[in-house]
C-alpha positions as CSV (number, residue, x, y, z in Angstrom):
1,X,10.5,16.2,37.9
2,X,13.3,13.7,37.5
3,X,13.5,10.5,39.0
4,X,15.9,7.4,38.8
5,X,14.8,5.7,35.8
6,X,17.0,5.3,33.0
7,X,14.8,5.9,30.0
8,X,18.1,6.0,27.6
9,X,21.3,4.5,28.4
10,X,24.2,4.2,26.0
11,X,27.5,1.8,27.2
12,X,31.0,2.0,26.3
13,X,29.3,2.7,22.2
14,X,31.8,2.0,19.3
15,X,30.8,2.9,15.5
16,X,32.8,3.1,12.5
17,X,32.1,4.3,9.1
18,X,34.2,1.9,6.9
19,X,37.4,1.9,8.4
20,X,37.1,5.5,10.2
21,X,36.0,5.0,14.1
22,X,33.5,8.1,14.5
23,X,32.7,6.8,18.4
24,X,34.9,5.6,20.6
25,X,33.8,4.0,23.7
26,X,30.7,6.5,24.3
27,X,28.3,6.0,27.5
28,X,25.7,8.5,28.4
29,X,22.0,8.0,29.8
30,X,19.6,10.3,30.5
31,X,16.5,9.4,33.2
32,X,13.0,10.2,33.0
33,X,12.1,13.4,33.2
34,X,15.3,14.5,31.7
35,X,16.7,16.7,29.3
36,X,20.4,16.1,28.2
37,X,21.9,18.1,25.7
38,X,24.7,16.5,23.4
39,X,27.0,19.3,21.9
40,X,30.1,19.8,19.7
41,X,31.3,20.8,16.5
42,X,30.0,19.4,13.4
43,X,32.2,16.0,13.0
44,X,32.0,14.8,16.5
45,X,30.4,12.6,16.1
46,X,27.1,13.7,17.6
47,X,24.7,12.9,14.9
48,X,26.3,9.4,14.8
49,X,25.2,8.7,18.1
50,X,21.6,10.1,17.8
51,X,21.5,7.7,14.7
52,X,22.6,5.0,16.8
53,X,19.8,6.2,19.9
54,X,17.3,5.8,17.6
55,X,18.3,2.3,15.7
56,X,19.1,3.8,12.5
57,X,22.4,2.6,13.0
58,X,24.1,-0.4,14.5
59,X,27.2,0.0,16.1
60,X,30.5,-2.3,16.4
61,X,30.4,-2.7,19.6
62,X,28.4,-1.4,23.4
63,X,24.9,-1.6,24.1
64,X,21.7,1.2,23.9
65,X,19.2,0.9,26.2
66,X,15.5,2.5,25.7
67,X,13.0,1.9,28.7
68,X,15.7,-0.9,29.8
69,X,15.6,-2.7,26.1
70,X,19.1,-3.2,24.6
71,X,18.1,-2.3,20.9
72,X,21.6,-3.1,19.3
73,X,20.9,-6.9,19.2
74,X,17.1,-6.3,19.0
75,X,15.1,-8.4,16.2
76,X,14.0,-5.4,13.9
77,X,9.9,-6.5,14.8
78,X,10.8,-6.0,18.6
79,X,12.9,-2.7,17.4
80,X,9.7,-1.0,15.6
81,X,7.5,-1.7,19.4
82,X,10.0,0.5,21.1
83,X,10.1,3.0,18.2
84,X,6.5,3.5,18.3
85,X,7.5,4.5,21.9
86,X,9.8,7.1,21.1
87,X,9.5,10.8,18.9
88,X,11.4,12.3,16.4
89,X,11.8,15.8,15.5
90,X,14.0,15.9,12.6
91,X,16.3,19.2,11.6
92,X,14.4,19.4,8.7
93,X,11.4,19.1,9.8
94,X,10.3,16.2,7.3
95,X,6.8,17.0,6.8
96,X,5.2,15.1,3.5
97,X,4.0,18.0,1.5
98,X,1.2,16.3,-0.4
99,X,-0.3,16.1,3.2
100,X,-2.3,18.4,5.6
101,X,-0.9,19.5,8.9
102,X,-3.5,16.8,10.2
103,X,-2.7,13.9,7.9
104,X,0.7,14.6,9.0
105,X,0.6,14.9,12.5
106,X,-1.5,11.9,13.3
107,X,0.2,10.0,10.7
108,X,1.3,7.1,13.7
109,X,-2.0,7.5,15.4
110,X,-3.8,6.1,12.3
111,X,-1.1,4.1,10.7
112,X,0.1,2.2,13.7
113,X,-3.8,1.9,14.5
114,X,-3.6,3.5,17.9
115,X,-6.2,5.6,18.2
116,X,-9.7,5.9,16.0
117,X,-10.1,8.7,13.5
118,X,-12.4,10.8,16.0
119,X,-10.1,10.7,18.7
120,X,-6.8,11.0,16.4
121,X,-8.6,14.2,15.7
122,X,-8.8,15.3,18.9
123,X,-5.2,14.5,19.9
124,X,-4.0,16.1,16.7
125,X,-6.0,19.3,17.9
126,X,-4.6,19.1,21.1
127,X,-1.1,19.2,20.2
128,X,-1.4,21.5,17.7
129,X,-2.3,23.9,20.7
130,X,0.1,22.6,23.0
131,X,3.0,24.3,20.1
132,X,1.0,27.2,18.8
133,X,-0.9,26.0,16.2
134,X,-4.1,25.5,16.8
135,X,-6.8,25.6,14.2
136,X,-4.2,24.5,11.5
137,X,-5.3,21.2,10.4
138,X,-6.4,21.9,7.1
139,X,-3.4,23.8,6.1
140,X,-0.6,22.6,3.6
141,X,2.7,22.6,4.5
142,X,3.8,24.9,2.2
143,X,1.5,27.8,3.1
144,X,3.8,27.3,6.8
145,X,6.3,29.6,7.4
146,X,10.0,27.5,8.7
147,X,9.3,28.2,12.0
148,X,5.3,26.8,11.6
149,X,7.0,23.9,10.0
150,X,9.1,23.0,12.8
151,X,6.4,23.5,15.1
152,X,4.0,21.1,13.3
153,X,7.1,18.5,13.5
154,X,7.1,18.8,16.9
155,X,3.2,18.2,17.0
156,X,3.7,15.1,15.3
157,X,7.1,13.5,17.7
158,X,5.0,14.1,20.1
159,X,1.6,12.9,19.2
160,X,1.8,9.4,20.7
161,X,3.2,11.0,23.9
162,X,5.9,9.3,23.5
163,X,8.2,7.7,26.0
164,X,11.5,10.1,25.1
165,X,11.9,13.3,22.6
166,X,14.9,12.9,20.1
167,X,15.7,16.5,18.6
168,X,18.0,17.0,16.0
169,X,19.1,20.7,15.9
170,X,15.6,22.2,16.8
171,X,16.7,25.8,15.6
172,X,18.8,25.5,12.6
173,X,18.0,27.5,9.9
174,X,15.6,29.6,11.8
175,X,15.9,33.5,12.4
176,X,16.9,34.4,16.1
177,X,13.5,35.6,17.0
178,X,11.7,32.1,15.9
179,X,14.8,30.0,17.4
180,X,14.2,31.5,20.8
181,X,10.4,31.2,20.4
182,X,11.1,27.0,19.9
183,X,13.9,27.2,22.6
184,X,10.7,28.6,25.0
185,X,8.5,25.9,23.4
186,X,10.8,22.9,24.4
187,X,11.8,24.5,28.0
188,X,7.8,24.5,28.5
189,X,7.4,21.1,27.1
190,X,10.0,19.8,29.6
191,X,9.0,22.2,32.7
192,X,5.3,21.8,32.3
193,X,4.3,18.1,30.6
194,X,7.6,16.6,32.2
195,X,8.9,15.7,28.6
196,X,11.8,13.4,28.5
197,X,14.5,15.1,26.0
198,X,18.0,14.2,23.9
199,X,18.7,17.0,22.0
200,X,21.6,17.6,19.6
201,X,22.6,21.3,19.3
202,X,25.1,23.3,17.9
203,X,24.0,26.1,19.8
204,X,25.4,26.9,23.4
205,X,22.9,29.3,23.8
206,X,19.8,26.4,23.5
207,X,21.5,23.8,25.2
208,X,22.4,26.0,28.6
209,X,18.6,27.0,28.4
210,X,17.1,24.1,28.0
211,X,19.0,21.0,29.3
212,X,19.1,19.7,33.0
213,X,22.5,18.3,31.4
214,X,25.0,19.0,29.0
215,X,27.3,16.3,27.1
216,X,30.5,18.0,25.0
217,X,31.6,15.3,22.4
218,X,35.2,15.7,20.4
219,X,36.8,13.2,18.0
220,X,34.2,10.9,18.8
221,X,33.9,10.9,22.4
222,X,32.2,12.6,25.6
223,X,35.1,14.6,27.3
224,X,33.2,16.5,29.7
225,X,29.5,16.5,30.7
226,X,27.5,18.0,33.7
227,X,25.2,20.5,34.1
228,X,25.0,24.2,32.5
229,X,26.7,26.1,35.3
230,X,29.2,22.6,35.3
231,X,30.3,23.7,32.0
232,X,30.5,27.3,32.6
233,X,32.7,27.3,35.3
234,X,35.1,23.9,34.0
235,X,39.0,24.3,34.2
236,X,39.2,22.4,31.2
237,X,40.9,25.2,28.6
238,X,39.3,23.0,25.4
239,X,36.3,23.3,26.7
240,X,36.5,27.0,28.1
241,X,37.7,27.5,24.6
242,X,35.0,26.1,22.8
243,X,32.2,27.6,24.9
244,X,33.7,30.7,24.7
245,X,34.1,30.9,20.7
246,X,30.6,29.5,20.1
247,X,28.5,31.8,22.7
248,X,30.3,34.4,20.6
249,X,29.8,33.4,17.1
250,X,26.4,32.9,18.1
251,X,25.5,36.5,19.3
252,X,27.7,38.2,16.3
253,X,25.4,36.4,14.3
254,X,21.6,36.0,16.1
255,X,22.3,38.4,18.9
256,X,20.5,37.8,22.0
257,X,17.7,35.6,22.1
């Protein structure tokens, strides 16, 4: 269920590091109900421009848009109001280890004062359910096995039902068994509560299964996008290339999953 509104929308972005240009004249939105994949290999520039979706970074030049805000010349009070609009689920998962699974997950609910304690708890137990975990409140992080972790990250981007989903690398480091099981997860969370998604991948195998589209970055810029079956069938040999030796590599190593 996709309709017209941009919820993201990145124009003509330009960001350097120093005196090294890592994007060059990117533009990419995605609209609600969306799920766009952004893939390449590692120096890209990929992670660069999720740093910049997300205001951790400020670029040289071009705009970034959430829920039509530009963000890049954004006062940083104004910035947090659309953050609190937005989740996170970071590669590594980030939990704070000194704090339950709850404490964690509703973390914004309390902090940011959005909901009461009674019904932070029962948000917190319904997301918990929503990715597998019910009944783990009370648990530590490190009695979680990587896969648990991830999960309970996920709980907590999406807590606030946020506006749009920012995942970096969902399945790194994860055998192929768990990987596929949080490849399902997100695919559900997209098919069945309408999730808006940006998700940065390595893997050919996640993107093609979850994304409604697929952006291919190289040396810093977007040189082919459309959907999965877009990208399977291109003419373009680097691309053909790349698709091919990754969707390889990956079942050598996780096999099918």
């Amino acid at each position: 269920m996709m309709d017209d509104e941009k919820v993201v929308e990145v124009v003509d972005l330009v960001s350097h590091y120093g005196d090294k240009l890592v994007l060059d004249h990117v533009s990419v939105d995605v609209r609600r109900g969306e799920t766009v994949a952004i893939i390449g290999r590692s120096g890209c520039g990929k992670t660069t421009l999720l740093r910049n979706m997300v205001g951790l970074l400020r670029p040289t030049s071009g705009e970034v848009c959430i829920l039509g805000k530009d963000i890049v010349h954004m006062k940083d009070t104004d910035l947090l109001d659309i953050l609190k609009r937005i989740g996170m689920l970071f590669q590594t998962s980030a939990l704070f280890n000194s704090m339950t699974i709850f404490e964690n997950v509703s973390l914004q609910l309390l902090e940011h004062k959005m909901m009461s304690m009674s019904e932070a708890k029962r948000r917190v137990a319904h997301v918990l359910e929503q990715v597998g975990l019910a009944g783990c409140e009370d648990m530590m992080p490190s009695e979680l096995s990587e896969g648990m972790k991830k999960r309970a990250g996920l709980a907590r981007a999406i807590s606030a039902d946020p506006d749009v989903l920012f995942l970096d690398e969902p399945t790194t480091g994860l055998d192929p068994i768990i990987a596929s099981e949080i490849d399902t997860l997100l695919r559900d969370l997209k098919d069945q509560h309408h999730r808006t998604m940006v998700m940065i991948t390595h893997k050919i195998t996640s993107a093609f299964k979850i994304a409604d589209r697929v952006a291919m970055m190289h040396s810093g810029e977007i040189i082919a996008r459309g959907t999965p079956e877009d990208l399977r069938s291109t003419d373009d040999p680097y691309v053909r290339k790349f698709i091919g030796e990754v969707f390889v590599a990956e079942h050598e190593r996780y096999g099918s999953n």
